[in-house]
MMTF fields as JSON, N, C-alpha, C and O atoms, coordinates in Angstrom:
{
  "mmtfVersion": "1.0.0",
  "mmtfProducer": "UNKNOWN",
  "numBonds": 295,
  "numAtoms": 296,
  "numGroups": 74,
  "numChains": 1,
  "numModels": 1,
  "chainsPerModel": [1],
  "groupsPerChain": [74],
  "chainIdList": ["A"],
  "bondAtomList": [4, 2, 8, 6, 12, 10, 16, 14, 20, 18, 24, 22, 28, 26, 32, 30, 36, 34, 40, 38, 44, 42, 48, 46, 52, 50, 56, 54, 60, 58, 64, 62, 68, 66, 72, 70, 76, 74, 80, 78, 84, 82, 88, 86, 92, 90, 96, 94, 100, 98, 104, 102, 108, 106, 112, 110, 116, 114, 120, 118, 124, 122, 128, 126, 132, 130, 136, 134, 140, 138, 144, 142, 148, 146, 152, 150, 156, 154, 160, 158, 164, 162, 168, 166, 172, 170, 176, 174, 180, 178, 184, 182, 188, 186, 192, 190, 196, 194, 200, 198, 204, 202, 208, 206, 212, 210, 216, 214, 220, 218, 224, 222, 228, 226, 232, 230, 236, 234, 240, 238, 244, 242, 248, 246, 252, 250, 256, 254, 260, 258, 264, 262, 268, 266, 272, 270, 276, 274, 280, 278, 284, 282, 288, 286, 292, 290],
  "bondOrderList": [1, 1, 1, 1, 1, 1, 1, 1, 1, 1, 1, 1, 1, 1, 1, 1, 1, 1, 1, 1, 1, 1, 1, 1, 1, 1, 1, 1, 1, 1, 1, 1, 1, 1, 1, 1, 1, 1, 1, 1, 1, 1, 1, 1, 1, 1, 1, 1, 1, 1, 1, 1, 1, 1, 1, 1, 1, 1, 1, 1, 1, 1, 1, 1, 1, 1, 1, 1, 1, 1, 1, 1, 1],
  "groupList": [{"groupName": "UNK", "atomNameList": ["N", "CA", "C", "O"], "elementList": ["N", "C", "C", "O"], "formalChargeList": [0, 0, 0, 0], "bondAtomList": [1, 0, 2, 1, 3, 2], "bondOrderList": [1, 1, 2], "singleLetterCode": "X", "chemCompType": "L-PEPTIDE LINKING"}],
  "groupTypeList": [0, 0, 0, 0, 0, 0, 0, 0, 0, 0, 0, 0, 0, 0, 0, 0, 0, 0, 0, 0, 0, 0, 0, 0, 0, 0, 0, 0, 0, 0, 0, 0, 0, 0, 0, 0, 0, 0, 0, 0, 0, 0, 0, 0, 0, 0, 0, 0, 0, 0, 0, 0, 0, 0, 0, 0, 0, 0, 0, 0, 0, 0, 0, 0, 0, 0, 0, 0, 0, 0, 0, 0, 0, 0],
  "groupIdList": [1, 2, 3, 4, 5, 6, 7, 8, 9, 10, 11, 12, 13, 14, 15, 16, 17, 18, 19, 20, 21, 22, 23, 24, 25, 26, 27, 28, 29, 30, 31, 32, 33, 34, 35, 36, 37, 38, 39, 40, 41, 42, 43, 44, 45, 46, 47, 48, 49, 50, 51, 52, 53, 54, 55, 56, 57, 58, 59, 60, 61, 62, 63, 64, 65, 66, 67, 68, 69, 70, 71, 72, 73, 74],
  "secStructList": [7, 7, 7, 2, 2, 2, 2, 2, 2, 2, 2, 2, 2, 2, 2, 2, 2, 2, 2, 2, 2, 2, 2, 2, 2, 2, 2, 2, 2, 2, 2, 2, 2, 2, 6, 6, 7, 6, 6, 2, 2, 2, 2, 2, 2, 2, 2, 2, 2, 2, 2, 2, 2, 2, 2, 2, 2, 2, 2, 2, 1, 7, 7, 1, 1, 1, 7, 7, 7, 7, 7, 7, 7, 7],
  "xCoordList": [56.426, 55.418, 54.037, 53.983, 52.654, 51.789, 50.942, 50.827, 50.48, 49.599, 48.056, 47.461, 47.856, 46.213, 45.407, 44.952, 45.059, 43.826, 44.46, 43.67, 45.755, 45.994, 46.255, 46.455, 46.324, 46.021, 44.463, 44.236, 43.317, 41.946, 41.312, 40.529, 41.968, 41.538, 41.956, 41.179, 43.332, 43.721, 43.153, 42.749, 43.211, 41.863, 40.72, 40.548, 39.969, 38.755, 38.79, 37.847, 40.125, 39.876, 39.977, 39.315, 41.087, 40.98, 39.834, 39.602, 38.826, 37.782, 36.823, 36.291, 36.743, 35.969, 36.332, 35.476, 37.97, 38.273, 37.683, 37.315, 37.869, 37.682, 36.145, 35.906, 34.997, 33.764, 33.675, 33.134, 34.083, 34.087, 34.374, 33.669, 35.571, 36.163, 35.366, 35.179, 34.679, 33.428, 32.22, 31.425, 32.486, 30.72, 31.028, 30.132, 31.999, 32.223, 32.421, 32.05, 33.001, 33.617, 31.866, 31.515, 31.157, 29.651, 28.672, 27.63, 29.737, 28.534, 29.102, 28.458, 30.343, 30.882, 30.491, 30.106, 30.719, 30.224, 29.055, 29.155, 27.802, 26.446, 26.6, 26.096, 27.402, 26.993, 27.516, 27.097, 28.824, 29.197, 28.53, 28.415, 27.984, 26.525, 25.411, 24.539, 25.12, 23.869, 24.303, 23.373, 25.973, 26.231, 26.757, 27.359, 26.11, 26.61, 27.987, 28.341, 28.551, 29.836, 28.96, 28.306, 28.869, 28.322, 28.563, 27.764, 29.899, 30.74, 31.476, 32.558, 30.619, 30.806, 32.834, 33.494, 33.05, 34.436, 35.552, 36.696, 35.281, 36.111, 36.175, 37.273, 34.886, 34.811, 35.25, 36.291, 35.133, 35.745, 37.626, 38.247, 38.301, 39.727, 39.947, 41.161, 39.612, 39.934, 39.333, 39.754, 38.59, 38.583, 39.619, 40.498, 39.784, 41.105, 42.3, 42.8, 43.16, 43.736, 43.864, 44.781, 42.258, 43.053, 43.189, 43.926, 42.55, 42.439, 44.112, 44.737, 44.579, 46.265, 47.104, 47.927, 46.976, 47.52, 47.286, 48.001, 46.196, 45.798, 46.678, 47.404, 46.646, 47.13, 48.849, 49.569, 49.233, 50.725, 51.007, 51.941, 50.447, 50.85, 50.932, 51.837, 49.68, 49.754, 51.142, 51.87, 51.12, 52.189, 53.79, 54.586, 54.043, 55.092, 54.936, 55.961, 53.937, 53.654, 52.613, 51.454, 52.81, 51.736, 51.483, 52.415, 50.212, 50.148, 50.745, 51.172, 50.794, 51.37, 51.043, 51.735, 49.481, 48.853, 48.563, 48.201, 48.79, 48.496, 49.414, 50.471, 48.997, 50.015, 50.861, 50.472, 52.061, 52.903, 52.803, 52.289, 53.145, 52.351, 53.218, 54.432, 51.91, 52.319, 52.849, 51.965, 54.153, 54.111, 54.464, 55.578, 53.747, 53.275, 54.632, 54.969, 55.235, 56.24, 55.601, 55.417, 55.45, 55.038, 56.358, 56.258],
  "yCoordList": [-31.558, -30.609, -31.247, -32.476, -30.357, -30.474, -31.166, -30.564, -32.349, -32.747, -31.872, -31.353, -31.989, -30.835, -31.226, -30.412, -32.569, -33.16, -32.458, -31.896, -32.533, -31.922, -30.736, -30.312, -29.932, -28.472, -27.924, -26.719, -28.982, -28.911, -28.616, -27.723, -29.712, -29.867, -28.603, -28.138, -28.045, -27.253, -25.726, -24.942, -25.444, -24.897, -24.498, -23.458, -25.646, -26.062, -25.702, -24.978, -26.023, -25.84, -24.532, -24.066, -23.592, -22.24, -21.605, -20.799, -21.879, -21.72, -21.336, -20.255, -22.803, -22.869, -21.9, -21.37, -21.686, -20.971, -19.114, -18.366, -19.023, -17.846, -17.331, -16.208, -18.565, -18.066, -18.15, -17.188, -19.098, -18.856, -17.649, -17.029, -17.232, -15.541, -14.396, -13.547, -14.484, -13.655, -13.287, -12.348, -14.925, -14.699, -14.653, -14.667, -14.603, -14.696, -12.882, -12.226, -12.249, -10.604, -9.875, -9.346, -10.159, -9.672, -9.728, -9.172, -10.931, -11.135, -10.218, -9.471, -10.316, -8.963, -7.228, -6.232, -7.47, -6.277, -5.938, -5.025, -6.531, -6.538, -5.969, -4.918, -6.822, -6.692, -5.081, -4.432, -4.941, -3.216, -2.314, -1.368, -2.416, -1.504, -1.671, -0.923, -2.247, -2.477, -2.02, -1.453, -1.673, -1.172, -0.018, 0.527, 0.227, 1.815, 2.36, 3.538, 1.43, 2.093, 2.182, 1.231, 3.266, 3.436, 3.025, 2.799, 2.956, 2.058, 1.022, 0.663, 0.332, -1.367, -1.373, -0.763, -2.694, -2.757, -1.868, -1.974, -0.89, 0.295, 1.35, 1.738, 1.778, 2.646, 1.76, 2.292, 0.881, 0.188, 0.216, 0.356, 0.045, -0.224, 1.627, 1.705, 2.462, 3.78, 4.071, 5.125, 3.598, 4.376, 3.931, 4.678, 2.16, 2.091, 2.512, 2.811, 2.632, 3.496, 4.643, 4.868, 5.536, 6.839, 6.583, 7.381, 5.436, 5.06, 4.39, 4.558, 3.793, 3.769, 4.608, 4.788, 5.387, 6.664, 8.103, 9.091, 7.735, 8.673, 7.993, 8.68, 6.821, 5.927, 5.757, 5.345, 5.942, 6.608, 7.622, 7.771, 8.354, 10.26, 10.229, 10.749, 9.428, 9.831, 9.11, 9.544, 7.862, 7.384, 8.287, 8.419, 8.754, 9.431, 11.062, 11.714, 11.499, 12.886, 12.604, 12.508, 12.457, 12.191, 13.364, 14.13, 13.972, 15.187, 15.646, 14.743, 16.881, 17.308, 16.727, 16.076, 17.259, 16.911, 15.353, 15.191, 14.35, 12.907, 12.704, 13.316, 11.995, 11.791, 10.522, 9.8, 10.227, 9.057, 7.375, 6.784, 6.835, 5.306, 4.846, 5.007, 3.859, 3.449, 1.965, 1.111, 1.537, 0.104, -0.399, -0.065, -1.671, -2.665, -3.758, -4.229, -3.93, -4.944, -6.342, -6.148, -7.187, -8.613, -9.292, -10.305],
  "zCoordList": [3.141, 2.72, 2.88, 2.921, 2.997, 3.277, 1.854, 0.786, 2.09, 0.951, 1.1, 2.044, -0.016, -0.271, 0.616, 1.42, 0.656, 2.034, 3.529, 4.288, 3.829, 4.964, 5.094, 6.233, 4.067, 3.746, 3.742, 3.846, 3.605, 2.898, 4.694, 5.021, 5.662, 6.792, 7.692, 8.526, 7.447, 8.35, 8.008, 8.867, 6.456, 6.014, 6.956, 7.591, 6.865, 7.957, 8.89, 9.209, 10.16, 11.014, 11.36, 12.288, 10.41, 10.484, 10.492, 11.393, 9.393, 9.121, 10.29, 10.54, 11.077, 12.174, 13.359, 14.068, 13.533, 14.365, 14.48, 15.386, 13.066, 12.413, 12.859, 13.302, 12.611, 13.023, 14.36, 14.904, 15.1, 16.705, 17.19, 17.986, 16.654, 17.079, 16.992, 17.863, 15.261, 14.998, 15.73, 15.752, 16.593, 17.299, 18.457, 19.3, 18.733, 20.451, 20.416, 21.389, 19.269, 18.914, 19.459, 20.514, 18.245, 18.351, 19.484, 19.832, 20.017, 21.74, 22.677, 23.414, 22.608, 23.329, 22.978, 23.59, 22.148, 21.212, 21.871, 22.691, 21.687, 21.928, 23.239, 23.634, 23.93, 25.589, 26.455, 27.413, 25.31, 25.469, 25.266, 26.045, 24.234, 23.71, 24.33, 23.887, 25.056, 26.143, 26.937, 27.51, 27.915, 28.719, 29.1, 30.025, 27.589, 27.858, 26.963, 26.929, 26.377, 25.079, 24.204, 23.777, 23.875, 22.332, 21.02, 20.111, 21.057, 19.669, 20.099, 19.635, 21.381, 21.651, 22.41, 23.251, 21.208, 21.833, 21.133, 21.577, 19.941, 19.742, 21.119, 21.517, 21.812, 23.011, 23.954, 24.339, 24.489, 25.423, 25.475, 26.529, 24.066, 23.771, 24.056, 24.238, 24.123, 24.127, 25.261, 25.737, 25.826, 27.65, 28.069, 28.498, 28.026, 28.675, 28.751, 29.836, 27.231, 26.925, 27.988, 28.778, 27.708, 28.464, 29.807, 30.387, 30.691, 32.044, 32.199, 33.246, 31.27, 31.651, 31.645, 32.542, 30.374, 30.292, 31.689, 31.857, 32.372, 33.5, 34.533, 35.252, 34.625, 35.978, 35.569, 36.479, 34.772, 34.369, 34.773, 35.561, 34.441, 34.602, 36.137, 36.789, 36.733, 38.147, 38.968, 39.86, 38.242, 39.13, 38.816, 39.746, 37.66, 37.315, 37.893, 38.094, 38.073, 38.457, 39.58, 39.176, 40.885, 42.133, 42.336, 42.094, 42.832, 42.732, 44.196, 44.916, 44.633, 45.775, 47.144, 47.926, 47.217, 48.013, 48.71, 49.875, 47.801, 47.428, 48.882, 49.04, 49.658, 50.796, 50.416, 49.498, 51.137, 50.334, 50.22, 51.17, 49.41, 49.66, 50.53, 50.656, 51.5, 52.612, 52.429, 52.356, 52.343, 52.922, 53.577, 53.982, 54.231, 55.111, 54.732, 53.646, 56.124, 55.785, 56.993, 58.194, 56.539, 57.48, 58.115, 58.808]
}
């Protein structure tokens, strides 16, 4: 089992990890909202979303017209 000093440190280092994550979250954040997501990295996690969910449907439902994929054998 863990003595308190090596509980006190790992503590710490959580600690430190914890604010790194925070500020690295907000710089991203920042940089979404300058580019145009309005609610940062919440709008960013939900375009994608529907951009997989679109690129699903299509691959499971190609539309008619869509001519067929071509592949290239070397």
């Amino acid at each position: 089992m863990e003595n308190k000093e090596e509980l006190q440190k790992k503590n710490a280092w959580l600690e430190s990890r914890l604010d790194q994550v925070e500020t690295e979250m907000t710089r991203l954040n920042t940089l979404l909202l300058n580019c145009g997501f309005p609610e940062g990295i919440k709008t960013l996690r939900v375009t994608i979303e529907e951009l997989l969910s679109e690129a699903e449907d299509l691959y499971k439902n190609p539309p008619e017209d869509r001519p067929p994929t071509q592949i290239f054998e070397f």
